[in-house]
N, C-alpha and C positions, 0 to 999 in steps of 0.2 A: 881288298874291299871287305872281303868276308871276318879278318880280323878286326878292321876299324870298327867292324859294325857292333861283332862281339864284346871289344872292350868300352864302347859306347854305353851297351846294354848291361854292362857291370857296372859303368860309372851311377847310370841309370836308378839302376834297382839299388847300389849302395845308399845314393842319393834321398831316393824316399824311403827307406826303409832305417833311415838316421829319422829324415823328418817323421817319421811316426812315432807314437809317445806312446807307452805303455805306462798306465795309472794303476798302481798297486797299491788298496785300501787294508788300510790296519787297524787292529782295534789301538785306541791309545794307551788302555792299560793292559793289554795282557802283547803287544806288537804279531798278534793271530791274523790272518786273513779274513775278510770280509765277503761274502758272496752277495749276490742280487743285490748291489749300491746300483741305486739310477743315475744316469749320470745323463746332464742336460745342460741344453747350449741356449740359451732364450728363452729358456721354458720350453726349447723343443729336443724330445726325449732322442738322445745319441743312442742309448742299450744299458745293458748293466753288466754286473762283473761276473764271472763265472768262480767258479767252486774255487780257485787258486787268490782269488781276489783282486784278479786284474782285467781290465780294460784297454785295446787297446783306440789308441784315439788316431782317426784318420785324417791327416794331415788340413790342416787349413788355420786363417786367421783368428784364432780365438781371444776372447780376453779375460772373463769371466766364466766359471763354470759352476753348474750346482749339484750338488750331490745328497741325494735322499735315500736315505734305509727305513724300515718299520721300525728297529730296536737303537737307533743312532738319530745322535742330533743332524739339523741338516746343515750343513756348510756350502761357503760362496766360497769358489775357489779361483784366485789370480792366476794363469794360466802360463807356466814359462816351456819355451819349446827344449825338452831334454828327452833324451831316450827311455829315462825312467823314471819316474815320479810316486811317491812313496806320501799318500794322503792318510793321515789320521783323523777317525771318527767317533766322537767318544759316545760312553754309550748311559743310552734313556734311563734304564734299570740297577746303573754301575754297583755290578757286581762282581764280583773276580775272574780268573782269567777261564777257570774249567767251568762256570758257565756261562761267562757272555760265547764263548767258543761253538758249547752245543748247543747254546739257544734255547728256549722253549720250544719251536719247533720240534728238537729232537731229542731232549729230555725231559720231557711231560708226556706221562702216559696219560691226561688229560687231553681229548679232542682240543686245538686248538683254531679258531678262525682272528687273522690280525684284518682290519680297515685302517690303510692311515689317506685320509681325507685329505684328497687335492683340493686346488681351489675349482675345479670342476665338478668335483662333488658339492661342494654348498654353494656352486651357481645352479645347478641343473633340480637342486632339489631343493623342497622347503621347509624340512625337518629331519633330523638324524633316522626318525623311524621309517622315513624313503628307502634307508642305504638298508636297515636289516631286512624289509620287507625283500628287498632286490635280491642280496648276496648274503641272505643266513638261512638258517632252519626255524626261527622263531615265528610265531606265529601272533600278528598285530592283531590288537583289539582297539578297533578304533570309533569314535562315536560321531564319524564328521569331520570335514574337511575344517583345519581351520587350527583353533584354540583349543579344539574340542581332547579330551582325556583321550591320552595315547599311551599303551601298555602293551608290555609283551610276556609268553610265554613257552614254556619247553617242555616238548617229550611228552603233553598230552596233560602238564601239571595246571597249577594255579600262579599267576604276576606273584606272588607274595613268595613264591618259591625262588625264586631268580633274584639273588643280589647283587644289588648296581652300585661297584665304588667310582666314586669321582675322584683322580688325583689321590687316592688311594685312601679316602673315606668313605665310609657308607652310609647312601642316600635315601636306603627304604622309608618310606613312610611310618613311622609307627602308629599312624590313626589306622589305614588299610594295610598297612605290611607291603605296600606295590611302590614303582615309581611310575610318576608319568614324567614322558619323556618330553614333552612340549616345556615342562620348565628349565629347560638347560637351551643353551644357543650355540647350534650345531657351527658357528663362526671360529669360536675358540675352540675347539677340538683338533686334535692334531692325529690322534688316534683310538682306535678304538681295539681292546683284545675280547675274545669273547671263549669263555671255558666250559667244557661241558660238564664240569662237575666240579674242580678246584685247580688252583695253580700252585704250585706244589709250594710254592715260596711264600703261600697265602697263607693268613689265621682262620680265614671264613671257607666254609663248605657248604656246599647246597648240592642237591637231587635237581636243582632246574636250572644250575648252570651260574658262570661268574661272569659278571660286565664288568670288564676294566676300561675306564674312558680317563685320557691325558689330554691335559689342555699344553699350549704353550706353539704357537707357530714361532718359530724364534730363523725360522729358513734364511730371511734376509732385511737387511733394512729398507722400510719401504712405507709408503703412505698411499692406503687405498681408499675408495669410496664405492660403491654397490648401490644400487635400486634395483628393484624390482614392480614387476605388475603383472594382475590378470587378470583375464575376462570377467570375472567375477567382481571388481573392483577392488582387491586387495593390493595397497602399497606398502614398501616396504625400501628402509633405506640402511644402510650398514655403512660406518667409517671406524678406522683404525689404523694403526701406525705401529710397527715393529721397527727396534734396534739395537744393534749388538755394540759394545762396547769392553773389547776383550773378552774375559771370561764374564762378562754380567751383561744380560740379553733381558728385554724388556718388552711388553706386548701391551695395548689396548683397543680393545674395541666396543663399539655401542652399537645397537640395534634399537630403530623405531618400526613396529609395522600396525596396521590399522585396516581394517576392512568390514562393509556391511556383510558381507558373507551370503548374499544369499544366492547364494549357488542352485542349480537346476538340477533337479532330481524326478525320477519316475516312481510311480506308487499306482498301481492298479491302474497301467496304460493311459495313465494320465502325464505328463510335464508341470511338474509346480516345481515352488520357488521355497526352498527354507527360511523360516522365518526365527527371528531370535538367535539368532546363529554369529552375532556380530563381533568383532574383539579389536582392542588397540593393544600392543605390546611395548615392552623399555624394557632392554638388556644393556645392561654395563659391564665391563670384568676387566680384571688387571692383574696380567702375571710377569712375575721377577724372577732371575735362575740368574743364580752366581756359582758358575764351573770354575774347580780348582782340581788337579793333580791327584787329590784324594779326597776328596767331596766335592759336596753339591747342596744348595740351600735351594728351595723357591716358595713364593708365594702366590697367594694366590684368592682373588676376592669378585664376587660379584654381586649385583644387584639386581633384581627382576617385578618388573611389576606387570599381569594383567588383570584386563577389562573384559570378561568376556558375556557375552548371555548362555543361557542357557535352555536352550533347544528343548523341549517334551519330544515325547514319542509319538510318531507318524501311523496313527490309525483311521482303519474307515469311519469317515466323519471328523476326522480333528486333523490339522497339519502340525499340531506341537506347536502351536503360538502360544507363548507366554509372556510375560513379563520381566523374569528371573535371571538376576546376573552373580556372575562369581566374581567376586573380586582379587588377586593374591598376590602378596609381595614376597618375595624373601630375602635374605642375606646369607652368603657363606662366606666363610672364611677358612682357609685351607694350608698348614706350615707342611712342608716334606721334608727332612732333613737325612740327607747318605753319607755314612763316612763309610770310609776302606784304611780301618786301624790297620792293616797288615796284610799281607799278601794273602793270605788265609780268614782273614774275620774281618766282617763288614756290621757295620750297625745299622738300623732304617728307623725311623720315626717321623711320625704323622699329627699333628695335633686341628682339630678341626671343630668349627662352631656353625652351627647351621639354625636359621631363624625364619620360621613359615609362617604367617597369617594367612587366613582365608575367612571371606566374608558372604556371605550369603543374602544377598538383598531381595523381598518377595512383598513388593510395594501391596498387591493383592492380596500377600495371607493367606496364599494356599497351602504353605507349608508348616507355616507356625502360628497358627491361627492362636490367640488372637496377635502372637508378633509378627513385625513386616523384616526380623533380619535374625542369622546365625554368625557368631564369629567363633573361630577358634586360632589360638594360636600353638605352635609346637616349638621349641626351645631345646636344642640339643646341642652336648660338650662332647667330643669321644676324642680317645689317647691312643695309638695304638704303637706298640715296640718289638722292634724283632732283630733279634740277631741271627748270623750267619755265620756258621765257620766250618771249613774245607780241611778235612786231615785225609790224609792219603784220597781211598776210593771212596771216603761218606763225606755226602754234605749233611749239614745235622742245621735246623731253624730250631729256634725258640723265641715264640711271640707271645705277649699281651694285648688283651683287647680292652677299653671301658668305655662303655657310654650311660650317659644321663640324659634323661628327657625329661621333660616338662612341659605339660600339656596344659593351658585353661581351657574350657571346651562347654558355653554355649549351646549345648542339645536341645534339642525341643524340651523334653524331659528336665533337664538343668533349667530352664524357662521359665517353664510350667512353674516347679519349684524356685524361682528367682535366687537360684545359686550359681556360682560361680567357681565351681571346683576346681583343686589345682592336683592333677594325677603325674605322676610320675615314673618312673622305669629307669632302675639302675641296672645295668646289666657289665658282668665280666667273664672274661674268657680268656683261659689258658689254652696254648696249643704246643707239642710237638711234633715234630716232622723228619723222617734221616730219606735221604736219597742214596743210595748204592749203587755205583758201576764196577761190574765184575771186568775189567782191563784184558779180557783175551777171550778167547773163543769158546763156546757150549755147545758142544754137540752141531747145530746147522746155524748157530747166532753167534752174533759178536757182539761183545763191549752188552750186555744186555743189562737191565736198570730196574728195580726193585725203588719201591716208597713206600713208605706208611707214615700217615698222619692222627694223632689222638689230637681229639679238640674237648676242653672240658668248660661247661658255661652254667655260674650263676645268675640267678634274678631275685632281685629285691622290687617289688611294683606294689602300687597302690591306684590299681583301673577298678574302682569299685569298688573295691578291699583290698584289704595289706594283704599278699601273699609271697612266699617264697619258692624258688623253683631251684632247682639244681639238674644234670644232666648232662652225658656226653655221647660223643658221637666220632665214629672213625673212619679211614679208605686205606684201601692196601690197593697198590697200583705196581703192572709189572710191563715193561716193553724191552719187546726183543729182536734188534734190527737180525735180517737176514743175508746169513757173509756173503752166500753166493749172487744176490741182488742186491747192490747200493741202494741205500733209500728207499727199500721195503721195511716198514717195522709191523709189527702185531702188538696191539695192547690187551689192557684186559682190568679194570678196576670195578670193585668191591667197595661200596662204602653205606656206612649207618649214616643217616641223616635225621633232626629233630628241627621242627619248627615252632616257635611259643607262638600265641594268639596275639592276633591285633588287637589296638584299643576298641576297635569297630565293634568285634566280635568278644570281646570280654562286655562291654556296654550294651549293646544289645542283650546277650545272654540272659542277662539280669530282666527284661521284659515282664517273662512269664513268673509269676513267686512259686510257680506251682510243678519248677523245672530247674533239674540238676545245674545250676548256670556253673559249676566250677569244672571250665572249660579245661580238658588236658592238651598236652603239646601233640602235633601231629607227628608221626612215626614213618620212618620210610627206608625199605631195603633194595639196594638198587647195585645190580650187575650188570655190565658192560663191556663189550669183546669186538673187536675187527681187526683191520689194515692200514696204514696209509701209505702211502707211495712217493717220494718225492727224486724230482730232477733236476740239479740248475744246473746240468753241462753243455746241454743241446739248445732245447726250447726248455724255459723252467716250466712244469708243471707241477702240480700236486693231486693227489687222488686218494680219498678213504671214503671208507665204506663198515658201519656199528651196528652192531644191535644190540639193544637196552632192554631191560625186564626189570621195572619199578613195582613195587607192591607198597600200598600203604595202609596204614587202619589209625583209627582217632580222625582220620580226615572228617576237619570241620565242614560241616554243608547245613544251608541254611532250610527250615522244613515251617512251612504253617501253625500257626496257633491255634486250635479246634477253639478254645475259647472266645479268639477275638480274631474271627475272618481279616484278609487282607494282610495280615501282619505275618512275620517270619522270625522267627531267633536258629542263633546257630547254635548246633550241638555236635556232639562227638557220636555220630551214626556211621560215619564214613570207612569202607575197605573199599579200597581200586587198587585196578589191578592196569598199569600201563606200559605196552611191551611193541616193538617195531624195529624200522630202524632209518638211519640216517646215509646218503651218498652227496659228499662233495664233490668238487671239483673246480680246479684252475689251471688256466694255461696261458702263459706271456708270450707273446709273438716280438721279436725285433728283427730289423730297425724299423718298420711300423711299428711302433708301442701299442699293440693288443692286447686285450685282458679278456677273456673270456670265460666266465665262472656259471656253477650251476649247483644246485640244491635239491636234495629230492626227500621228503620223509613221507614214510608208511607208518602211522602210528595208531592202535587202539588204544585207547582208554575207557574202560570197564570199570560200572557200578557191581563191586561184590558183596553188597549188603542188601539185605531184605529189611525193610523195616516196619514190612504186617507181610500177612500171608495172599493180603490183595494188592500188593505193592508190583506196580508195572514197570518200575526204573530198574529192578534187578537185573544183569547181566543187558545193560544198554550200555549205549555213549554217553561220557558227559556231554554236559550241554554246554555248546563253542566248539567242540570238539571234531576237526576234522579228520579222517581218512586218510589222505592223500594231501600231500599239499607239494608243489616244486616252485622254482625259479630259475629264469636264466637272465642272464646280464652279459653285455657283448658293448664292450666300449674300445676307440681305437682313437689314437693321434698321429697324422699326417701333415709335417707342416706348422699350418697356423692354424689346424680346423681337428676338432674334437668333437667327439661324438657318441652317443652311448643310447643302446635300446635294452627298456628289459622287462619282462614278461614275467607275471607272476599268475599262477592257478591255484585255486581254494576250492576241495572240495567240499559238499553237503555236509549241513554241520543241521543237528536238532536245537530248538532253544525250550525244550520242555524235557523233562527229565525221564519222561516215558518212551521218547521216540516216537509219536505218534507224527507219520507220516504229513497232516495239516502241518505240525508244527516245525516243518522243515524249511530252512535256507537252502536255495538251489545253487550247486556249484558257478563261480566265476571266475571269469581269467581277464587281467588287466596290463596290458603294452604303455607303456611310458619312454618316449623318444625324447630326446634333446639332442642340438647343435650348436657349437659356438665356433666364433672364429677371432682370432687375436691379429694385431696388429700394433704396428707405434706412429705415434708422431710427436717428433721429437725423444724426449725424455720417458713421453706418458705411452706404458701399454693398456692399449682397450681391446676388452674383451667383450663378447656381446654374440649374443645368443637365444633361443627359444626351446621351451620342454612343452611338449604338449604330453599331458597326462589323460591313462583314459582314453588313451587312442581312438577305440573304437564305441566309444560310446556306452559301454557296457552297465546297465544296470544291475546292482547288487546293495547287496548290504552288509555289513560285517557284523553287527550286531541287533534284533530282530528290533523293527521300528524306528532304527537311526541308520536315514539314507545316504548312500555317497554318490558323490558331486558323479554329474557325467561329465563329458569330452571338456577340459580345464585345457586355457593356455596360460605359458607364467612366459614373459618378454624380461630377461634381465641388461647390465651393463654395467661393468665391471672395469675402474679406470687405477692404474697404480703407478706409483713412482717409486 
């Protein structure tokens, strides 16, 4: 008996242990293994792959499966029952085989944070700036719930320091040098990279860090539709439809939202109601990617229109009722084109056209007395080219950057004078770049990696007057994994960094005649040093931990007119000094799909300029400028039910330049919950769910006299085929 039993128990385990499938991801150009692929049965998360690139699947009737990476397209995979299965995933960045391998993860001595947006992220949330608020180090400046200007920044700087490419153009503004983040529709985003300084494979360099945002859901063929609602009376309805057909994948979607906005806010233990705060929105976009063996084409176009008012500032005696609406449209358009000439040299090109109106309607004439409107339009063309080629242990880039603008610009001032000026900004930039990995061991490191990047940039501009500018800027970056601990490395980069003036601040200048208005570039020396820690054997996690020492001088800051009260121009008064540091952190739990992430920054930033001998900002905070800021974010899926809470603290920030105590924002901490739950009938999965934002009701402000909403619920529903 005791035999029967035994060779039972082999037939047994033979048995299931054929039925179980091992899925083993590979890159499609370089045949390298794939780590962290999610791997999903319904949309519900099975696990992901570990360090060797395999999976293994545990036995049941499947038919379909989907596989998502951050650095890979997503594929629907036909599911055949074999012992071994060998999936190839090509990849977003296609670039050859020694770096899709180490990744940016583990070849950028640049801090690296990736977001790739589920669909639970843009049901749970109602703007992209939700997701950095949650799970970055940046710091939102936002004027109100809604439509209202949404901007961020880093490390204690200025929005105009922090450059934002879309699809691998750049979006800054050149009337303010910032973006706001409300003009893109967080729908189309597929992901988001965010750099603390540059990506090594980039032409652009910034002291306040690089936004890379990718559109293109291209995961599966599917036709959804979305609304939304909340308390406050904002609707909001989204449809779209992806589909792949071989190698050419195709995406659309629209966005209608519309709301009076007026939200519940406190101000001097009172509950009132925002007024003016009202907006209708239209998002359209259309991306195309045709995959081939050794390229990649895609396009990519949108369209954007809002309606919004525009809110005054909340002081004793006034609720900011006004009359005044913004109007703005734009158009972009966006080519990318990759080839992989050879196993060694890749080409990349971007060509992109972007077209901004904004209007300014003030039926009253409190702003452009005696006119009731402002338009301005912005018109830009930019090129950008880079090559790539790999010989032995150097990667070696060489890019080109150009853009042209073209700005009409309606000022009060252009008004007044019944001109209609046409200013421009040509700008070019050369860059080099080499990456070096030393292939064997140093003393207590392995494989360690050395960069240096020169970036040289001319201007040709006419913001006032014809002027020319010339100017470079550099980083040396060094990372050094440690042999006796996998996936500890130490960084450490060095970089000059140059900022030219905005139209804003080149325009203004000119105010006073009785003031240097030829504004210089700002200047910035910035060194930075830590750890990070990475694991995907066990539980994947990640862990670093920086500290930054920024100095700048030339920084633009805007100071009063002694001749004409009320008025400000910018000048070059500015030295700060901004120095702290930053801790991340994440952890994936499976087979509950867990994400638990966390954010902490300590940051001073320091006025080191005196600009009289009775000057009380010397050796203070800038103003916005908090201390302390964290977040934690805790999302999990079980099932059919998803769910995410996340907490964010700000502390006390000055909004006057002297620090005087009156003039201080009191710290706040703000819990934001959401739940959904999926299901099908028939064909159609529904999704549906509630985020209540503001959990506890908390009264603050983010910026001094523009309140935010308290205790918000958004009810969404979510149906796709």
């Amino acid at each position: 008996m005791a035999k029967i039993l035994k060779y039972l128990f082999i037939i047994i385990s033979a048995s299931y242990t054929y039925a179980q499938t091992t899925l083993i991801f590979l890159d499609s150009l370089t045949n390298q293994p794939i780590q962290a692929v999610v791997v999903k049965y319904k949309d519900k998360t099975l696990g992901i792959s570990n360090f060797k690139g395999e999976f293994i699947l545990k036995p049941y009737n499947y038919d379909t499966l989907q596989f998502n990476h951050i650095a890979y397209y997503d594929l629907n995979f036909s599911f055949s029952n074999k012992p071994h299965v060998k999936i190839k995933l090509f990849p977003k960045n296609y670039q050859t085989k020694e770096i899709v391998v180490k990744g940016k993860n583990n070849s950028s001595t640049s801090n690296l944070i990736s977001l790739k947006l589920e669909n639970e992220h843009k049901l749970f949330n109602t703007n992209v700036v939700e997701l950095f608020k949650k799970q970055t180090s940046f710091f939102i400046k936002d004027y109100g719930q809604g439509m209202s200007v949404k901007t961020i920044s880093s490390r204690g700087l200025s929005p105009e320091n922090t450059v934002v490419l879309f699809n691998e153009a750049r979006i800054n503004d050149l009337r303010t040098g910032s973006f706001d983040f409300n003009s893109i529709n967080m729908q189309s985003i597929d992901n988001i990279d965010i750099f603390s300084n540059s990506d090594n494979d980039n032409i652009h360099l910034s002291v306040g860090g690089i936004v890379k945002i990718t559109t293109g859901n291209f995961n599966n063929n599917k036709i959804y539709f979305t609304s939304k609602i909340t308390n406050d009376k904002m609707k909001s309805y989204i449809a779209g439809l992806s589909q792949n057909y071989g190698n050419f994948k195709f995406s659309i979607n629209f966005d209608r939202a519309f709301s009076p906005n007026n939200y519940q806010y406190k101000f001097e233990n009172s509950i009132n109601t925002r007024k003016n705060a009202q907006f209708n929105k239209t998002f359209a976009n259309l991306d195309l990617l045709y995959l081939s063996e050794r390229y990649s084409i895609k396009l990519y176009a949108h369209y954007n229109y809002f309606n919004t008012g525009v809110p005054g500032a909340v002081v004793s005696n006034y609720d900011g009722d006004n009359n005044i609406k913004n109007i703005t449209t734009g158009k972009v358009i966006i080519n990318n084109n990759n080839f992989s000439l050879t196993e060694n040299l890749n080409y990349f090109n971007t060509i992109a056209y972007n077209e901004n109106t904004f209007v300014i309607k003030d039926p009253d004439k409190n702003l452009y007395y005696p006119y009731d409107q402002r338009k301005s339009t912005l018109r830009e063309f930019q090129s950008t080219n880079r090559i790539q080629y790999k010989f032995n242990d150097f990667t070696f880039n060489f890019a080109s950057f150009s853009m042209y603008s073209k700005l009409q610009d309606n000022s009060n001032m252009n008004l007044i004078l019944k001109i209609t000026p046409n200013f421009y900004r040509l700008l070019n930039k050369l860059s080099f770049s080499v990456n070096y990995q030393y292939n064997d061991e140093l003393l207590i490191f392995k494989n360690p990696i050395v960069n240096y990047g020169l970036y040289y940039t001319t201007i040709k501009e006419n913001l006032q007057q014809i002027q020319y500018d010339n100017f470079s800027s550099y980083k040396v970056g060094i990372l050094l994994p440690l042999k006796m601990i996998n996936g500890l490395n130490f960084k450490s980069n060095y970089l000059h960094d140059v900022r030219e003036p905005s139209y804003s601040e080149r325009f203004y200048s000119t105010l006073d005649r009785f003031s240097n208005n030829n504004l210089k570039n700002e200047d910035y020396h910035s060194i930075d040093f830590g750890f990070e820690y990475k694991n995907d054997v066990f539980i994947p996690l990640s862990f670093s931990l920086t500290y930054f020492d920024i100095k700048a001088s030339n920084k633009i800051v805007w100071v009063p007119i002694a001749r004409l009260p009320g008025l400000q121009i910018p000048v070059n008064e500015g030295k700060i000094n901004s120095n702290g540091f930053e801790i991340n952190g994440n952890i994936n739990i499976t087979p509950i799909y867990s994400t638990f992430n966390f954010n902490y920054t300590y940051n001073k930033s320091i006025n080191k300029n005196k600009f009289s001998e009775n000057d009380n900002s010397y050796n203070k905070l800038l103003v916005y400028s908090p201390v302390n800021r964290y977040n934690v974010n805790y999302s999990f899926e079980y099932g059919n039910i998803s769910s995410c809470i996340g907490y964010s603290f700000v502390g006390k920030r000055y909004y006057t330049t002297d620090n005087t105590p009156l003039n201080k924002l009191p710290k706040y901490s703000v819990l934001d919950a959401s739940f959904s739950y999926k299901f099908y009938i028939n064909r159609i999965k529904i999704n549906t769910g509630v985020t209540i934002m503001n959990f506890f009701n908390e009264k603050y402000f983010v910026i001094q006299s523009y309140p935010m909403p308290l205790r918000t619920y958004l009810l969404f529903i979510n149906l796709e085929v």
